[in-house]
C-alpha positions as CSV (number, residue, x, y, z in Angstrom):
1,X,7.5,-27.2,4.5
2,X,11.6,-26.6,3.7
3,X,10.8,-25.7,0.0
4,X,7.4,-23.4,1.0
5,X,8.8,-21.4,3.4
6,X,12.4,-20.9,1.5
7,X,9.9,-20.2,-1.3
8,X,7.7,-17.5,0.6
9,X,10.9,-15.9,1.6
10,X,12.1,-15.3,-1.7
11,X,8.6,-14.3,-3.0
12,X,8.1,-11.9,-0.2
13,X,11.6,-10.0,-1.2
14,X,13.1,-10.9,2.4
15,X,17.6,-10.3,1.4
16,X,18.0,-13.0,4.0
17,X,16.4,-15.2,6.2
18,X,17.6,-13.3,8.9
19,X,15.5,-10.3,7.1
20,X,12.3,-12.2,7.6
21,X,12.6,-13.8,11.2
22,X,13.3,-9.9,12.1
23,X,10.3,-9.0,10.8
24,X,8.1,-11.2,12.0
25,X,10.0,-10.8,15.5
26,X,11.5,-14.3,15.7
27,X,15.4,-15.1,15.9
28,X,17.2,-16.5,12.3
29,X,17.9,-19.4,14.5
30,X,14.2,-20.5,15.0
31,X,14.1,-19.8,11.1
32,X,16.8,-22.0,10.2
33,X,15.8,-24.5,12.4
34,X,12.3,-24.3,11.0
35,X,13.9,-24.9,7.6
36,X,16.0,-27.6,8.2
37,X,13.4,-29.4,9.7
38,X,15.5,-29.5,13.6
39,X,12.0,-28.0,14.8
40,X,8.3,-27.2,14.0
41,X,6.9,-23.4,13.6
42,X,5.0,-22.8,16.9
43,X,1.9,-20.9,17.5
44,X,4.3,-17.5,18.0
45,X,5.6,-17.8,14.5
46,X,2.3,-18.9,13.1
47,X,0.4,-15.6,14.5
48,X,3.5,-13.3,13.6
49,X,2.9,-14.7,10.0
50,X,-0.7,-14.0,10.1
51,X,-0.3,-10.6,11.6
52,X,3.0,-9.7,9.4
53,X,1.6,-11.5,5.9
54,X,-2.1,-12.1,6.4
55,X,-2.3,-12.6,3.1
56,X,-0.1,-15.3,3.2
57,X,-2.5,-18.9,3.2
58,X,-1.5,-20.9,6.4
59,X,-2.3,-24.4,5.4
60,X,-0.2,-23.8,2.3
61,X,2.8,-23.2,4.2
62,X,1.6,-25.6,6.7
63,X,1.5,-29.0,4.5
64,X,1.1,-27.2,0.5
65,X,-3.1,-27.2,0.2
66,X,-4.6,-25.0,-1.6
67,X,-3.0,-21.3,-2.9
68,X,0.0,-19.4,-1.7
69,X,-1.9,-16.9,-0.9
70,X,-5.1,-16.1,0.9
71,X,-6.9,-13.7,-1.6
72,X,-5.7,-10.6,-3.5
73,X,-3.9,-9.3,-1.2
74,X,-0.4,-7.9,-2.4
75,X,3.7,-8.3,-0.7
76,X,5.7,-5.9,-2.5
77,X,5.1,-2.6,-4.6
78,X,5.9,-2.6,-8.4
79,X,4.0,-0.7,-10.7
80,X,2.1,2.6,-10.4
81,X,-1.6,1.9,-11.4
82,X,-1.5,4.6,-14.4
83,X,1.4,1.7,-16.0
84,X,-1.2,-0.8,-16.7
85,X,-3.8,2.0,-18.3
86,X,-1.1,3.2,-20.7
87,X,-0.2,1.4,-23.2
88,X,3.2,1.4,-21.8
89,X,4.7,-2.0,-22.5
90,X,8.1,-1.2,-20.8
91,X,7.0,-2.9,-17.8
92,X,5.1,-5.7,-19.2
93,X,1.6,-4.0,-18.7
94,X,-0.4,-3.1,-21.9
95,X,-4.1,-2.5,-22.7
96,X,-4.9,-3.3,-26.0
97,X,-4.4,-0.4,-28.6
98,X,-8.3,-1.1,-29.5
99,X,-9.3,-0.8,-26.0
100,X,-10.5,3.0,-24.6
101,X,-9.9,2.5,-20.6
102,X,-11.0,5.1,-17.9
103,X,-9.8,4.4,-14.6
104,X,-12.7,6.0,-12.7
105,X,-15.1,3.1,-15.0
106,X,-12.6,0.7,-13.9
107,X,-12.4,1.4,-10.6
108,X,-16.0,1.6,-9.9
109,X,-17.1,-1.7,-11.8
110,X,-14.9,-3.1,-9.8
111,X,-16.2,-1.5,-5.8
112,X,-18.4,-3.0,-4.7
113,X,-21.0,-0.4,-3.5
114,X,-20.0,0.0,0.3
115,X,-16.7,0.5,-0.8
116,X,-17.3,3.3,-3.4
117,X,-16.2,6.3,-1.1
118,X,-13.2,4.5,0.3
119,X,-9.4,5.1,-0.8
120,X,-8.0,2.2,-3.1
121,X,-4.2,1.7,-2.1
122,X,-3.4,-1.1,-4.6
123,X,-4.5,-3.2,-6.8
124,X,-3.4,-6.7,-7.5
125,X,-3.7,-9.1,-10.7
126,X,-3.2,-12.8,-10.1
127,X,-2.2,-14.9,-13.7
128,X,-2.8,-18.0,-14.0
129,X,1.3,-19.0,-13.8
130,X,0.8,-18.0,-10.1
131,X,2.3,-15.0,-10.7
132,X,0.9,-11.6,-10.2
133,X,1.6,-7.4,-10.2
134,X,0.7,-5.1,-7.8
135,X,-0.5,-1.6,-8.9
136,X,-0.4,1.9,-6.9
137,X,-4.1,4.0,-7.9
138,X,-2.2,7.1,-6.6
């Protein structure tokens, strides 16, 4: 769990450790502790986690099965959504010059139709390297 949890910090954007056990209202003690292996996350840490990062996968963390993370659910901001309907390649997003996109089309293919009258706040893309952007609709 050493490696995981280091990882998670890192990938969340936490400066320090210290940075994440104060967010998830535990002491950089317990998380240093935790990732020396001294001690085993309780059920306080464990429901901080899930409250804090729900879409962070439990049993990944846990003992590494299955994904990272839970479903698309996105830890930091990065790009507004208008980046990756522009053919804007500064940040690594591009549509295809032969490709005509219109984000209302987009968006709504992609609602399903419960959802259709409901604010989007972001928009994430998962890649198969395990990486993935987050995008801002506006």
């Amino acid at each position: 769990m050493k490696e995981r949890l280091i990882h998670l910090i890192e990938l969340l954007k936490y400066r320090t450790q210290n940075d994440f056990a104060a967010r998830i209202g535990l002491s950089g003690s317990i998380i240093s502790q935790y990732i020396s292996g001294l001690k085993e996350p309780g059920n306080k840490f464990w429901r901080a986690l899930a409250m804090i990062h729900p879409e962070v996968n439990p049993e990944w963390l846990r003992d590494g099965t299955g994904s990272m993370l839970r479903s698309a659910t996105v830890l930091q901001p990065s790009l507004p959504f208008e980046s990756i309907l522009s053919n804007n390649t500064e940040n690594g997003a591009q549509i295809p010059e032969n490709k005509a996109v219109n984000k209302e089309k987009v968006i709504e293919k992609a609602l399903p139709e419960e959802k259709k009258n409901v604010k989007i706040d972001k928009i994430i893309i998962f890649f198969s390297d395990k990486s993935f952007q987050e995008f801002h609709p506006g």
